[in-house]
N, C-alpha and C positions, 0 to 999 in steps of 0.2 A: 520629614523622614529622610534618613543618610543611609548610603550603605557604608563599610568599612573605608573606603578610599575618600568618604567624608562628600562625595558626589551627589546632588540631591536626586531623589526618587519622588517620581509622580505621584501625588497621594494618590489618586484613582489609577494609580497602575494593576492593582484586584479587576477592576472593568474593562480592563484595555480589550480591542476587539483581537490581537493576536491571541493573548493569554486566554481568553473565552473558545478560541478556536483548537490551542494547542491542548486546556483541560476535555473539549468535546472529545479532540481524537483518543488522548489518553484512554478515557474512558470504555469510549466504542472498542478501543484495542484490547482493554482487560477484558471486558464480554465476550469479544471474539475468542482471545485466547482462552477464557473457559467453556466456552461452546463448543468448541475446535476438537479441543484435546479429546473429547469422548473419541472422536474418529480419530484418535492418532495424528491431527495434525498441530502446528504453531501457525499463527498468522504469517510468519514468515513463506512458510510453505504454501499458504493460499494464496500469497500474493505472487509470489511467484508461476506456479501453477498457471492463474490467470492469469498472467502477464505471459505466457509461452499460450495458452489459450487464444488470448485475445490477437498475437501475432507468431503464427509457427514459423521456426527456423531462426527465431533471434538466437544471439551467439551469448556466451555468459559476460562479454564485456558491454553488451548492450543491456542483457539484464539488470546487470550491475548499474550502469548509469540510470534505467528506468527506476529502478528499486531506492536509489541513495544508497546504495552499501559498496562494500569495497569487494571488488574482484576476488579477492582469496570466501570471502563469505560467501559469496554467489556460487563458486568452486564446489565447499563444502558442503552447500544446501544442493548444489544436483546430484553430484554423487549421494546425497544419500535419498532423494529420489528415485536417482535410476538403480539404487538396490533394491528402492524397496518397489520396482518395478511401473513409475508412474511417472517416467520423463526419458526417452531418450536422444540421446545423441546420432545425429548423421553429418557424415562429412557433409559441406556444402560443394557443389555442385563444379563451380571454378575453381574455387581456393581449397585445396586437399587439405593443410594444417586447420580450417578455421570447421567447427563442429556445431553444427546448426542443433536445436533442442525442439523439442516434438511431447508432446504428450502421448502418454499409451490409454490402450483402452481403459486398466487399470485408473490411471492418471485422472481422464476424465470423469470417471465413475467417482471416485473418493471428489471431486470438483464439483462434481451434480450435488453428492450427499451435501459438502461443505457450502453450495450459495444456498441452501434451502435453510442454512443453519443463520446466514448470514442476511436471508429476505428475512427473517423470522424478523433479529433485532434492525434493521430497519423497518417493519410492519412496528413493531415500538417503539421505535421515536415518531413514527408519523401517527400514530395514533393518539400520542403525547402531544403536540405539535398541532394535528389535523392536518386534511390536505392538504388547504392553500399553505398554508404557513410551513409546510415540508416544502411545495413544490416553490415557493417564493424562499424559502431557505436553500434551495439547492440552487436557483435561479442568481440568487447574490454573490453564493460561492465561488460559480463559474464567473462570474463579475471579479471577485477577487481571485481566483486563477487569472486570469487575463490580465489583470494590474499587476501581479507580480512579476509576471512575463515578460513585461512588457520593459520592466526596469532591467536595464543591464547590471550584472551586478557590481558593485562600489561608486554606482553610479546613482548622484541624488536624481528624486521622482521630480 
């Protein structure tokens, strides 16, 4: 097997444990995204959401880095939270320019509906799965969170 630049490709490159990993997420993400949207939201916005949940007062260039998206996206996903009344903004406390993010009560309410949407399709892969093999699939993951980490990046393992 070659791609165009005539470079050879792993025949077992279809089982690679990345590609296994990146079609999981894909997936879990198209589910998400059509469970979501009944409530008005995109995954984007759930992750987000939690992500000011899980830490109040992050700032959008910290969201930004936690998320993987680029600052002007993080921008445009608050403001249109905080229109639609479910993220706001407070100056922080030292730094007057830098605008700490907060969840409303609104915020958290539509964040209640959306994990219950989001236990639901994890209750169906570990039902798929079963327990051990969810709770030993989530145990390896954090395994591989930590191996990736751990490598600096451009730097061999």
């Amino acid at each position: 097997m070659t791609r165009d630049d005539d470079e050879p490709v792993s025949a077992d490159a279809p089982n690679r444990l990345l590609w296994a990993l990146r079609r999981a997420e894909l997936g879990a993400r198209a589910l998400k995204e059509q469970r979501l949207r009944p409530l008005g939201l995109a995954t984007a916005h759930y992750s987000l959401l939690m992500s000011v949940h899980g830490e109040p007062g992050l700032t959008g260039a910290e969201l930004a880095r936690r998320l993987d998206v680029t600052p002007q996206a993080v921008a445009s996903l608050v403001t249109r939270l905080v229109d639609k009344g479910q993220l706001e903004r407070q100056s922080h406390p030292r730094h007057r320019h830098v605008q700490e993010l907060h969840l409303t009560d609104a915020g958290r309410q539509v964040l209640m509906s959306a994990d219950v949407v989001v236990d639901s399709i994890e209750q169906q892969i570990t039902e798929r799965l079963g327990s051990g093999d969810a709770a030993r699939l989530t145990a390896l993951l954090e395994k591989a969170i930590d191996a990736v980490r751990e490598t600096k990046p451009g730097a061999e393992p």
